[in-house]
Each structure stands twice: as structure tokens, then as C-alpha cells.
C-alpha positions in Angstrom: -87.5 67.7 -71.4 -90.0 70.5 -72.5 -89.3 73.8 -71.0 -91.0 77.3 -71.4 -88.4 80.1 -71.4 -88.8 84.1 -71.0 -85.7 85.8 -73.7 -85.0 89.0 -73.9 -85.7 90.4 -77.1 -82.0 90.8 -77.9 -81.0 87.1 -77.2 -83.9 86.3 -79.2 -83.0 88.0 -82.1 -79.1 86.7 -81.9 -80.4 83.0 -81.6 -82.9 83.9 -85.0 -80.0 84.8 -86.9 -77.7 82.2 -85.6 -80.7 79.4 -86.2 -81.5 80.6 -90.0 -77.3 80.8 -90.9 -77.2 77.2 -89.5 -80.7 76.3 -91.4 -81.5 74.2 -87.7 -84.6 74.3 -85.4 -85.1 76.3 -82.4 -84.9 73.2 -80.5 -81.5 72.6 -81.5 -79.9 75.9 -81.7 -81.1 76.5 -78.1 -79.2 73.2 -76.8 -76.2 74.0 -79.3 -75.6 77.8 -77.4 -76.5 76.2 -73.7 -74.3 73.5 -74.2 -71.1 75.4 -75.7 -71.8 78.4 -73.2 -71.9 75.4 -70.4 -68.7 73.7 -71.4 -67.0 77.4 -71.5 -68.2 78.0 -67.7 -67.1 74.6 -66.9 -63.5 75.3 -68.3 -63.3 78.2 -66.6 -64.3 77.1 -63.4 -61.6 74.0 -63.6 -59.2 76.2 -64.3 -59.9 79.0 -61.5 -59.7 75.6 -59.0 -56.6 74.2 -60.4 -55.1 78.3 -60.0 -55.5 78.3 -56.0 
């Protein structure tokens, strides 16, 4: 799916660094930090449920 995203120069620049120290594409260091950040919320969420 192509998709046009607004960053904020900050994020930017911490996904630049990130994608050259990995030597990967923006395409796949975008999907790399949305996934892990995804599966971290999920967790969380699971585990707030399993709490009450």
C-alpha cells in the first residue's frame, strides 16, 4: 500500500540514523519501527486486559 506521511522533523531525523546504521530503505525501516512499536502496544494492551 503506498501512503504519504507528514513526520516531524525529529522522528525524521531518528528514523535517518536508524535507516543508514541498518544500511535498509526507507520503505523498510518505516515498517520495521511501526511494526515493533505495534506489537509493543499490542502487549501492553493484552496484558492491561488480562490485569482487570
Amino acid at each position: 500500500m503506498k501512503l504519504t506521511l507528514t513526520l516531524d522533523d525529529d522522528m525524521a531525523a531518528r528514523l535517518e540514523l536508524l535507516r543508514e546504521r541498518r544500511g535498509v530503505s526507507w520503505n523498510e525501516i518505516v515498517n520495521e519501527v511501526i511494526r515493533r512499536g505495534l506489537d509493543v502496544i499490542e502487549r501492553q494492551s493484552k496484558t492491561s486486559k488480562s490485569k482487570q
